[in-house]
MOPAC internal coordinates of N, CA, C and O (Angstrom, degrees):
PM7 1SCF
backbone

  N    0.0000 0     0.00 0     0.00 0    0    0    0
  C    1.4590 1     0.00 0     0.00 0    1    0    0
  C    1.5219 1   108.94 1     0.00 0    2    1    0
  O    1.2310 1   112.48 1   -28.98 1    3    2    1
  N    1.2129 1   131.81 1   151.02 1    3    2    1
  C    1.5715 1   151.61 1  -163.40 1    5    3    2
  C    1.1230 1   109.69 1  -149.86 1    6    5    3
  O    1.2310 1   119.05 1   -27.26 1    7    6    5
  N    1.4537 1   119.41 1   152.74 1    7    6    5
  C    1.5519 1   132.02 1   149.00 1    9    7    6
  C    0.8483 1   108.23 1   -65.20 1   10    9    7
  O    1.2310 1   127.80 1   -22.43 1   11   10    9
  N    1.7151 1   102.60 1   157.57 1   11   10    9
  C    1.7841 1   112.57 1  -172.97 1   13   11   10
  C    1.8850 1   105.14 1  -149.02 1   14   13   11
  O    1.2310 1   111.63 1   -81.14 1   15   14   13
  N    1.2060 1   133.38 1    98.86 1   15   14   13
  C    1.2962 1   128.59 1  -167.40 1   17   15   14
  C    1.5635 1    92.16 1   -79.09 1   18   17   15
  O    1.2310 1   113.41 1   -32.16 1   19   18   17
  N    1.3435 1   130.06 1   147.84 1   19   18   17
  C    1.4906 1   132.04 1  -176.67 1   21   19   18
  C    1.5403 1   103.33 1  -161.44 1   22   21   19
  O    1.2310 1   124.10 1   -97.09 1   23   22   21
  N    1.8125 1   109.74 1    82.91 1   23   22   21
  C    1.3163 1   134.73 1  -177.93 1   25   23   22
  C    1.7637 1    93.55 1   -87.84 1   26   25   23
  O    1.2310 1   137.74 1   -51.37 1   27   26   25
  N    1.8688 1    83.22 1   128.63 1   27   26   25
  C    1.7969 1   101.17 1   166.12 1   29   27   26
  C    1.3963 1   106.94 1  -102.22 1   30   29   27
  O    1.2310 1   118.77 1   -54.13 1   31   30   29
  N    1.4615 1   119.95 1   125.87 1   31   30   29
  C    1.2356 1    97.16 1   164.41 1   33   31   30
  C    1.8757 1   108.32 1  -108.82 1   34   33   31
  O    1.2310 1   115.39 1   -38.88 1   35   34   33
  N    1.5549 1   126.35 1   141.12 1   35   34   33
  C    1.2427 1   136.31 1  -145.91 1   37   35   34
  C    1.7223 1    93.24 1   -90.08 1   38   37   35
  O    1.2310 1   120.68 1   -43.67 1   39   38   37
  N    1.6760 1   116.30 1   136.33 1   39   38   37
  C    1.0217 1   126.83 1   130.93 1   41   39   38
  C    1.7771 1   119.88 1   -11.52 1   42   41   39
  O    1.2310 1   119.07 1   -66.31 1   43   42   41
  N    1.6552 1   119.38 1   113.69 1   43   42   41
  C    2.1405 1    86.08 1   157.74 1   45   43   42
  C    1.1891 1   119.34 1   -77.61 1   46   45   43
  O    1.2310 1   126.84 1   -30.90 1   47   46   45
  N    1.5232 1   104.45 1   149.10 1   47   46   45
  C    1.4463 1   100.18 1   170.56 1   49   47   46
  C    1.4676 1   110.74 1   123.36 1   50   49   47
  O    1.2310 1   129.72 1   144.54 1   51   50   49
  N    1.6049 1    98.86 1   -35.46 1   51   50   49
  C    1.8655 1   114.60 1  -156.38 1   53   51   50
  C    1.7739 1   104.49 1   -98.31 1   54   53   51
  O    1.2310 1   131.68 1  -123.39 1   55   54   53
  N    1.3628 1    95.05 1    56.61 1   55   54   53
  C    2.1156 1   101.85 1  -179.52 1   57   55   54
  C    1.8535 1    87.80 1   -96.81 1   58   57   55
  O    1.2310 1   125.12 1   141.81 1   59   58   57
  N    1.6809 1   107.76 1   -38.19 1   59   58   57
  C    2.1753 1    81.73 1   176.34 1   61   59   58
  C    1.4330 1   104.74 1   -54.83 1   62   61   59
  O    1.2310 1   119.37 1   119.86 1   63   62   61
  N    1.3971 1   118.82 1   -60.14 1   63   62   61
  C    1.5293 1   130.16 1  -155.78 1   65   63   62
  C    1.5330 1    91.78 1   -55.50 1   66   65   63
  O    1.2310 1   108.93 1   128.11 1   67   66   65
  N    1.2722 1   138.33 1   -51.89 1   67   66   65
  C    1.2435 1   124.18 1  -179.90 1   69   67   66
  C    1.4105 1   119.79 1   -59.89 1   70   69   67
  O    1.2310 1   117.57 1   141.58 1   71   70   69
  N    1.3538 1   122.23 1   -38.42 1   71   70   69
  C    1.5424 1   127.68 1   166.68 1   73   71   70
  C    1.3644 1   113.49 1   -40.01 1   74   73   71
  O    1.2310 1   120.07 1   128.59 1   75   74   73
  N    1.4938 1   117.47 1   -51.41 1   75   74   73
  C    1.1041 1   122.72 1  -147.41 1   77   75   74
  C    1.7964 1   107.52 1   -99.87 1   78   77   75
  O    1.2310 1   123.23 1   169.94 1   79   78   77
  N    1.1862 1   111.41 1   -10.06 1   79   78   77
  C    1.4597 1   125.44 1   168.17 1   81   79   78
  C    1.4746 1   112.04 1  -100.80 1   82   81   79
  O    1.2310 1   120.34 1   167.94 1   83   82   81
  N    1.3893 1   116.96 1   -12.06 1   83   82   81
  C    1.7585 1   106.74 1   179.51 1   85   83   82
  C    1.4732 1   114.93 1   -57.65 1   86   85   83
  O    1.2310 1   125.29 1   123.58 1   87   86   85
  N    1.3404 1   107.44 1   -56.42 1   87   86   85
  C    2.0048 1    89.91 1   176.74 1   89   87   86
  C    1.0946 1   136.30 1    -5.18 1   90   89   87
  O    1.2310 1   130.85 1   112.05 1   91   90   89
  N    1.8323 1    96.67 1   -67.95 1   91   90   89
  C    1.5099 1   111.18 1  -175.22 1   93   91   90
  C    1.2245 1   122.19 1   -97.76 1   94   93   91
  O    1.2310 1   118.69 1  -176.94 1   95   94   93
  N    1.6887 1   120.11 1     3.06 1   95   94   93
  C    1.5799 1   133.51 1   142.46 1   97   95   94
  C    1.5167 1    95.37 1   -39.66 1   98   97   95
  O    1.2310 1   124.99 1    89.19 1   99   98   97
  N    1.4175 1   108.03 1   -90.81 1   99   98   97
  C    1.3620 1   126.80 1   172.03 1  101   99   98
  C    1.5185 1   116.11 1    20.54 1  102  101   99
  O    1.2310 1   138.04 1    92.82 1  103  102  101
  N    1.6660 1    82.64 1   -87.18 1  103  102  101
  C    1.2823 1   115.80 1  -164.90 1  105  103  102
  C    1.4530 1   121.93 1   -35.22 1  106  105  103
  O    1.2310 1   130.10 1   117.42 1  107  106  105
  N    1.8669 1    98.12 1   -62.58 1  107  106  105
  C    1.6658 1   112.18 1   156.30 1  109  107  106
  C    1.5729 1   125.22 1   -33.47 1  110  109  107
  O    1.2310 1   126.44 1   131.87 1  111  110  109
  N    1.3294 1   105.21 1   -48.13 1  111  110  109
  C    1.7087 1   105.54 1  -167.50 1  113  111  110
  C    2.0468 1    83.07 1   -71.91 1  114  113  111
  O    1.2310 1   115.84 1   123.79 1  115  114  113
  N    1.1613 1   125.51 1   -56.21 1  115  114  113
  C    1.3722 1   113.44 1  -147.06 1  117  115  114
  C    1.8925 1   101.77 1   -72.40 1  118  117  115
  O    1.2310 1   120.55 1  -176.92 1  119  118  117
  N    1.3227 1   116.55 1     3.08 1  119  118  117
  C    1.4335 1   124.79 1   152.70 1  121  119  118
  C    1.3012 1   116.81 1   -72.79 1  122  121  119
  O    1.2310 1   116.16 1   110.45 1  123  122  121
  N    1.5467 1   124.90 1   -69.55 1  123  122  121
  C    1.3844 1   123.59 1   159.97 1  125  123  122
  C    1.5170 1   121.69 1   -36.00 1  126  125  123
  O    1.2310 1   117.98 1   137.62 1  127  126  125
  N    1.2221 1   121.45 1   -42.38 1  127  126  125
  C    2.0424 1   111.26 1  -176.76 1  129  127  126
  C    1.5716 1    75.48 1   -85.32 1  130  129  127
  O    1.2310 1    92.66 1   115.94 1  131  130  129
  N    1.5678 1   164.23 1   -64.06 1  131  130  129
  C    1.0190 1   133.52 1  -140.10 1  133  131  130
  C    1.6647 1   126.06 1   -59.93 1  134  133  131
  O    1.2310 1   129.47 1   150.81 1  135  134  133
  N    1.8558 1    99.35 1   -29.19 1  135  134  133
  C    1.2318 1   122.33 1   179.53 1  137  135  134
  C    1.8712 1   109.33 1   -78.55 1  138  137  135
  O    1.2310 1   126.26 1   176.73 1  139  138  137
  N    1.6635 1   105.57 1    -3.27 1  139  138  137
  C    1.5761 1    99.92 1   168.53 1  141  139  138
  C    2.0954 1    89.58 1    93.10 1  142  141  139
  O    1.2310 1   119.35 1  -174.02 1  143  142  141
  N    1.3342 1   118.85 1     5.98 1  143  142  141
  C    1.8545 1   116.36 1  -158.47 1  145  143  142
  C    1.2843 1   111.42 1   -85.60 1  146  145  143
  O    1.2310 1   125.75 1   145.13 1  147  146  145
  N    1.7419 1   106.56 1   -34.87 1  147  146  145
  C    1.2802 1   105.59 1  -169.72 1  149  147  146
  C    1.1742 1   121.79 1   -96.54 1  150  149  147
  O    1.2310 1   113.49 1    -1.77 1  151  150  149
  N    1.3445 1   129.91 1   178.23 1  151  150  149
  C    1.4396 1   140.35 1  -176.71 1  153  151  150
  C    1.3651 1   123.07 1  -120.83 1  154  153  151
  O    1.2310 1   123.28 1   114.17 1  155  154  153
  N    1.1819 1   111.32 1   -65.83 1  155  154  153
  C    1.2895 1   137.64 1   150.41 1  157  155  154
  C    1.3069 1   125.41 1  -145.18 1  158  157  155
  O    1.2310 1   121.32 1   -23.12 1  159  158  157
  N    1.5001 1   115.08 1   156.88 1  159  158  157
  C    1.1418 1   131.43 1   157.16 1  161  159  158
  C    1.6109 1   122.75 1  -161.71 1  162  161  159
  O    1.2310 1   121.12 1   -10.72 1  163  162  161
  N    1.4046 1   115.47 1   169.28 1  163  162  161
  C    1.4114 1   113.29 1  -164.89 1  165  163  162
  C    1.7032 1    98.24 1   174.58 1  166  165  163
  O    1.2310 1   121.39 1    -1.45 1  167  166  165
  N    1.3901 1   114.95 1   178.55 1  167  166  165
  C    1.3134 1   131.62 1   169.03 1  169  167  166
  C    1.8577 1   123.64 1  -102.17 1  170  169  167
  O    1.2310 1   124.91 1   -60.76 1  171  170  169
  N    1.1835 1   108.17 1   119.24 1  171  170  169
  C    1.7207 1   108.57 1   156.61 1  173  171  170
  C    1.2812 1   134.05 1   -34.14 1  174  173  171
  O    1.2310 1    99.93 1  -154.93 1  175  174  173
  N    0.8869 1   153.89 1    25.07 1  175  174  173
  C    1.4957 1   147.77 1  -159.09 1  177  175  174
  C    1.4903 1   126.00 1   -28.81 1  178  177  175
  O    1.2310 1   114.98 1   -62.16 1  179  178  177
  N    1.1487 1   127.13 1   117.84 1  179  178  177
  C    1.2520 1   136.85 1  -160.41 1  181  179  178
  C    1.8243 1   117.58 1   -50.94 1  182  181  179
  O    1.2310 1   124.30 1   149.25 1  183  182  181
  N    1.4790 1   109.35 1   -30.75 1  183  182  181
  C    1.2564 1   132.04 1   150.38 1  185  183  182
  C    1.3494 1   141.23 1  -118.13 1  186  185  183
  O    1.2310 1   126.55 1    -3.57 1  187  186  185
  N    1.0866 1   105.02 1   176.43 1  187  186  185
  C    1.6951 1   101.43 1  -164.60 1  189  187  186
  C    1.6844 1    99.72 1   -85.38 1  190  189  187
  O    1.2310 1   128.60 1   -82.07 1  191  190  189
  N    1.6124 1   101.03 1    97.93 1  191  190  189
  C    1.4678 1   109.80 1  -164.68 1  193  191  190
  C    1.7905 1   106.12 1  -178.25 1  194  193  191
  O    1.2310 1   130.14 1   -66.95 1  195  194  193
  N    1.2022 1    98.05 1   113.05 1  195  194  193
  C    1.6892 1    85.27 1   165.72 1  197  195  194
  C    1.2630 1   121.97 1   -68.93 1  198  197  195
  O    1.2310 1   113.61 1   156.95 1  199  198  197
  N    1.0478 1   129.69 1   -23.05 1  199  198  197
  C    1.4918 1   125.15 1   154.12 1  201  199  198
  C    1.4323 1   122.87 1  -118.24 1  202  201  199
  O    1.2310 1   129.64 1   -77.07 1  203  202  201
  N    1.7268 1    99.01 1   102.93 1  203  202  201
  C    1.7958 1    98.61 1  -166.36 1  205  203  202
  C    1.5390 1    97.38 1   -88.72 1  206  205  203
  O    1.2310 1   105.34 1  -155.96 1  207  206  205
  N    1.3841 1   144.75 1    24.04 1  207  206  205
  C    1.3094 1   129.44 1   159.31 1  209  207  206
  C    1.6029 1   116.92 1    65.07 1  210  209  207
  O    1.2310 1   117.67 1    55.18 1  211  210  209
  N    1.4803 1   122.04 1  -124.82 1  211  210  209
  C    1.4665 1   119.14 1   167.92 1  213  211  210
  C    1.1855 1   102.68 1   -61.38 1  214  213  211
  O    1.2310 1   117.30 1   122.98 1  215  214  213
  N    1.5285 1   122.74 1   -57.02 1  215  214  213
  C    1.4542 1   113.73 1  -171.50 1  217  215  214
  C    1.5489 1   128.86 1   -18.61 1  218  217  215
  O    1.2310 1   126.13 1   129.60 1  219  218  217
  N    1.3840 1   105.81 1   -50.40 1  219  218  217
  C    1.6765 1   119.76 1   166.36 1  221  219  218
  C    1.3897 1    93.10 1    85.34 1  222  221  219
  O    1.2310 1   120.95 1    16.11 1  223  222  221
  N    1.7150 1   115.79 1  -163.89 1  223  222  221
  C    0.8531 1   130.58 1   155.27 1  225  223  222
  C    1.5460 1   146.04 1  -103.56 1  226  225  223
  O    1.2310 1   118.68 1    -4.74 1  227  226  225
  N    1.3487 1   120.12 1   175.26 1  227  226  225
  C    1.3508 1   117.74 1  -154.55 1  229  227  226
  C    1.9424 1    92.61 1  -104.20 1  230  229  227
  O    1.2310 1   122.94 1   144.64 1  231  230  229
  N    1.1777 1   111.98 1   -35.36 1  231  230  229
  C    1.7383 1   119.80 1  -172.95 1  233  231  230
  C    1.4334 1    99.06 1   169.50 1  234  233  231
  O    1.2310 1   120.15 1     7.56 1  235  234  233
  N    1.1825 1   117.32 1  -172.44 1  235  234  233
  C    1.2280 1   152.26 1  -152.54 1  237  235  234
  C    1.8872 1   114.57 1  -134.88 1  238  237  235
  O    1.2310 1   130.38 1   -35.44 1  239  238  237
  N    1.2073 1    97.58 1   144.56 1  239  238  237
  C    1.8966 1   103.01 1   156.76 1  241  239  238
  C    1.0835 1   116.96 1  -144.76 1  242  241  239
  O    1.2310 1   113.78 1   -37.69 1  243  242  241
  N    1.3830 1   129.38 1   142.31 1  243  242  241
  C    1.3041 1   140.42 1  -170.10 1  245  243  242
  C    1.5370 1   107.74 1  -138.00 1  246  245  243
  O    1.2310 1   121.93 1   -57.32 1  247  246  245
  N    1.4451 1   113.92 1   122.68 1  247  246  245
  C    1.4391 1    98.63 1  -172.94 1  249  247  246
  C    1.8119 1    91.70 1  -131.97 1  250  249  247
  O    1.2310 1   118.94 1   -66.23 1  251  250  249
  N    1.1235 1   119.62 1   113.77 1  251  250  249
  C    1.6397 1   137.72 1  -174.07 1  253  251  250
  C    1.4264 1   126.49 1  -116.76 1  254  253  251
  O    1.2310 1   115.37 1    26.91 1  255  254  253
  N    1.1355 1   126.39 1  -153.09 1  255  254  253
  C    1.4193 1   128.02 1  -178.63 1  257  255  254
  C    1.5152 1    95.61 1  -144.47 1  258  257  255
  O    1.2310 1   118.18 1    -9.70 1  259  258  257
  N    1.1685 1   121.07 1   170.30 1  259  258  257
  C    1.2266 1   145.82 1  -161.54 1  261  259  258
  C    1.2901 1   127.39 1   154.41 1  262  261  259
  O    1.2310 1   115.62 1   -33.31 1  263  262  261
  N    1.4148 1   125.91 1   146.69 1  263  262  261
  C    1.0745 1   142.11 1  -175.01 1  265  263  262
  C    1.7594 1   116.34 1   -64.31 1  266  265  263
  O    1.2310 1   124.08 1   162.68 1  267  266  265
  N    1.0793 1   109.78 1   -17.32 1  267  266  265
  C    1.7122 1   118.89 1  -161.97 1  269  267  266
  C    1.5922 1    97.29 1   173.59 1  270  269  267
  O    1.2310 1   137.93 1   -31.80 1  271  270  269
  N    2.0444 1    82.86 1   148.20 1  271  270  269
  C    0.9206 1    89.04 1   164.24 1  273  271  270
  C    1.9477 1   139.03 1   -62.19 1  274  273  271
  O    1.2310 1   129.74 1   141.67 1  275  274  273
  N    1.2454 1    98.83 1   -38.33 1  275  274  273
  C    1.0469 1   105.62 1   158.53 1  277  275  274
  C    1.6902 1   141.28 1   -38.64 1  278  277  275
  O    1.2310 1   131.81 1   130.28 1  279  278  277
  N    1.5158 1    94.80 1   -49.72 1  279  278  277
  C    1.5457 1   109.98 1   169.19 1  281  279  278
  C    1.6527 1   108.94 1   -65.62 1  282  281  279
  O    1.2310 1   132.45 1   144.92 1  283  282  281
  N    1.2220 1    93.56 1   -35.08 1  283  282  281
  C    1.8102 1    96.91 1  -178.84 1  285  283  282
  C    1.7682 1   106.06 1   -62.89 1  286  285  283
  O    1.2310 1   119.30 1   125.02 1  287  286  285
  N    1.4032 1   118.94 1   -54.98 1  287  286  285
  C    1.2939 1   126.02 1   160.85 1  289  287  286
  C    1.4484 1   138.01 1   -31.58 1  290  289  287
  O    1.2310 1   133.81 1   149.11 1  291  290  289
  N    1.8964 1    90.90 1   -30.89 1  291  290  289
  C    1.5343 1    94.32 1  -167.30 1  293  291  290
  C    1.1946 1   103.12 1   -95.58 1  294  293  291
  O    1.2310 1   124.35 1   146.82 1  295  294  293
  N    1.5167 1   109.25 1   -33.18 1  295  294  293
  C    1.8194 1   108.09 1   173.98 1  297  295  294
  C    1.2667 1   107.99 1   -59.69 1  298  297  295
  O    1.2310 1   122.65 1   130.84 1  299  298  297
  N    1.4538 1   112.53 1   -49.16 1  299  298  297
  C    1.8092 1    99.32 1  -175.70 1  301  299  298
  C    1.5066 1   131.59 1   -62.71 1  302  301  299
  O    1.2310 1   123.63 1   168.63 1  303  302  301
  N    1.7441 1   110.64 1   -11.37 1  303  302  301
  C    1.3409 1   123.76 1   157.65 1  305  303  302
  C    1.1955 1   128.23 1   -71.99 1  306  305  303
  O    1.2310 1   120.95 1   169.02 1  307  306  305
  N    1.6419 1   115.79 1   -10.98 1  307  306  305
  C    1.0012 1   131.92 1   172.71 1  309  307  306
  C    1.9246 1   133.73 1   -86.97 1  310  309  307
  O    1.2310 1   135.07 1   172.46 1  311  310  309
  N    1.4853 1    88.45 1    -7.54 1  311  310  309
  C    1.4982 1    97.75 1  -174.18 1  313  311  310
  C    1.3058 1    96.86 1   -72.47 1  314  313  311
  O    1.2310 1   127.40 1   -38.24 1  315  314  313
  N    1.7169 1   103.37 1   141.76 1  315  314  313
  C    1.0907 1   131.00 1   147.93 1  317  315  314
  C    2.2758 1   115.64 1   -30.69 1  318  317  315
  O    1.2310 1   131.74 1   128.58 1  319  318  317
  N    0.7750 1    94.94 1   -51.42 1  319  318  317
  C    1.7247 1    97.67 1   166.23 1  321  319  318
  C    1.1544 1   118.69 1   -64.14 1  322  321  319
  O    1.2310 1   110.04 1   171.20 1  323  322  321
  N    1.2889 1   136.30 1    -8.80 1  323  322  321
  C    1.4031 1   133.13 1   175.07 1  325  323  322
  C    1.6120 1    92.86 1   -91.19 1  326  325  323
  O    1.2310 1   121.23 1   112.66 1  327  326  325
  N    1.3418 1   115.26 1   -67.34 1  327  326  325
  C    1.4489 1   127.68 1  -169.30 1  329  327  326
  C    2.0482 1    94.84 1   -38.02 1  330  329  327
  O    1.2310 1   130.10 1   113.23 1  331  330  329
  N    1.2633 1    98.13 1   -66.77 1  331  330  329
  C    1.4928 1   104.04 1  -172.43 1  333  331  330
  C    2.0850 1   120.13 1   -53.72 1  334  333  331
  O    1.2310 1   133.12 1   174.28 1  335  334  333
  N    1.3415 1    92.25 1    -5.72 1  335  334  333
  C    1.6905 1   102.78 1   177.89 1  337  335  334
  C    1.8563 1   118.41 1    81.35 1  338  337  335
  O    1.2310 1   135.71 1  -179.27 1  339  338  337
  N    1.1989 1    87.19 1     0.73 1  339  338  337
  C    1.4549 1    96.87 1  -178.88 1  341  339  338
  C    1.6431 1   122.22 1   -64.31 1  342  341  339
  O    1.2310 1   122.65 1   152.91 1  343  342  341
  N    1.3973 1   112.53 1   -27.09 1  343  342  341
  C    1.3968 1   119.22 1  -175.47 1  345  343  342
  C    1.6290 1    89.63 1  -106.91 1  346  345  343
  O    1.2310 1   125.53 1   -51.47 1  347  346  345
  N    1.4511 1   106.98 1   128.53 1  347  346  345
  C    1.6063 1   113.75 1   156.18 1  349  347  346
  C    1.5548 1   118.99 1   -79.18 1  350  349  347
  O    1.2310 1   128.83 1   164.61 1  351  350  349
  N    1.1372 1   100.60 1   -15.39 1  351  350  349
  C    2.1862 1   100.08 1  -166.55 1  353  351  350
  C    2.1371 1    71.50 1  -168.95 1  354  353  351
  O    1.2310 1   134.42 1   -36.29 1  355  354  353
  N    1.8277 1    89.71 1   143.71 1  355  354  353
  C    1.2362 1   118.13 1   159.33 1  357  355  354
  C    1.7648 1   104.52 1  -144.22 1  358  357  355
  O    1.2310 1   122.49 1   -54.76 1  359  358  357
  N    1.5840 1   112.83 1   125.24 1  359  358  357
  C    1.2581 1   124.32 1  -161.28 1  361  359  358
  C    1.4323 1    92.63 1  -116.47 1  362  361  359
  O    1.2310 1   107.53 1   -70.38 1  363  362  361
  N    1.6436 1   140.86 1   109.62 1  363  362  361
  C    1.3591 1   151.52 1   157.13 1  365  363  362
  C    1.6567 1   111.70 1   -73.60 1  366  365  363
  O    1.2310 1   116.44 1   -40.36 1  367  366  365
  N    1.0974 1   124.38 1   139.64 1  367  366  365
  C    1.6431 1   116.17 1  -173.44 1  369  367  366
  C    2.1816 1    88.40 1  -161.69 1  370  369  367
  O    1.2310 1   127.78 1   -48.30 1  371  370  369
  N    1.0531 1   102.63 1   131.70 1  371  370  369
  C    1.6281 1   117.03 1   160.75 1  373  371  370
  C    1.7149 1    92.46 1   -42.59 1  374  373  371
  O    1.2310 1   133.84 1   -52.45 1  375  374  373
  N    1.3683 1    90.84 1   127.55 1  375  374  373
  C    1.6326 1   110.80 1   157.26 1  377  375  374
  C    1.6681 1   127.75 1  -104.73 1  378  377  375
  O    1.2310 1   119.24 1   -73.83 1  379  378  377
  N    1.3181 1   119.06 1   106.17 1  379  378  377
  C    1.6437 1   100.34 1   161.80 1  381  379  378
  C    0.9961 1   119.96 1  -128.32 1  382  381  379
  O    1.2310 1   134.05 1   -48.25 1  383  382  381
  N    1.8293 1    90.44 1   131.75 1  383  382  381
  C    1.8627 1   129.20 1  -160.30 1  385  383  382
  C    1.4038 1    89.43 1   -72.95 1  386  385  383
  O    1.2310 1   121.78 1   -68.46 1  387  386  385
  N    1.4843 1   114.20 1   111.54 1  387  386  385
  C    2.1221 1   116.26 1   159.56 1  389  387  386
  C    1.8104 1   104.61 1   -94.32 1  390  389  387
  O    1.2310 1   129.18 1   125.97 1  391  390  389
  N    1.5598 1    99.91 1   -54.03 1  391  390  389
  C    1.7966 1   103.71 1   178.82 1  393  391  390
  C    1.4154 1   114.65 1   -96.49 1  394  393  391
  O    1.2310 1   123.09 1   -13.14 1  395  394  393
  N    1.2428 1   111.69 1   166.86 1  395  394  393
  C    1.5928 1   127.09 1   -56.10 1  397  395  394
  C    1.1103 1   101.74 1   -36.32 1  398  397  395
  O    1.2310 1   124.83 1   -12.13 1  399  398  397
  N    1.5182 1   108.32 1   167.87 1  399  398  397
  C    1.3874 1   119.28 1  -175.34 1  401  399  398
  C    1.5877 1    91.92 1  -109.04 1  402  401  399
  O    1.2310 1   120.10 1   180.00 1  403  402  401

């Protein structure tokens, strides 16, 4: 098993389509931390704001575990945010966690 960084970067425009697909974004990540997989994850905000409002967001990062790169690839083809059009480009790359130790 490996780290896996898996940056969305967002469609403009697409903060309904992201509204309306978060659930089952959600849902996935709270499978991965249930399985002990994830690390972090969260949203970009389009401004310098934890809550940018209309602004929306800019993408996403997800940093997990997985078996392969591939598997890392295939889940991230699998998000609900791709299906929903919200991500224009999602870039998967091997992660290695040094901090915290």
């Amino acid at each position: 098993m490996m780290w896996y960084a898996i940056v969305g970067e967002d469609n403009p425009g697409s903060l309904e389509q992201r509204l309306a697909a978060r659930p089952a974004h959600l849902e996935r990540l709270q499978a991965l931390q249930a399985d002990g997989r994830l690390l972090l994850a969260g949203p970009c905000p389009a401004i310098d704001s934890p809550d940018p409002g209309p602004a929306g967001f800019s993408g996403s990062l997800i940093v997990a575990e997985f078996a392969s790169l591939s598997d890392a690839q295939a889940w991230a083809d699998a998000d609900p945010y791709v299906a929903a059009g919200v991500y224009a480009k999602v870039v998967v790359k091997p992660f290695k966690k040094v901090f915290p130790t």
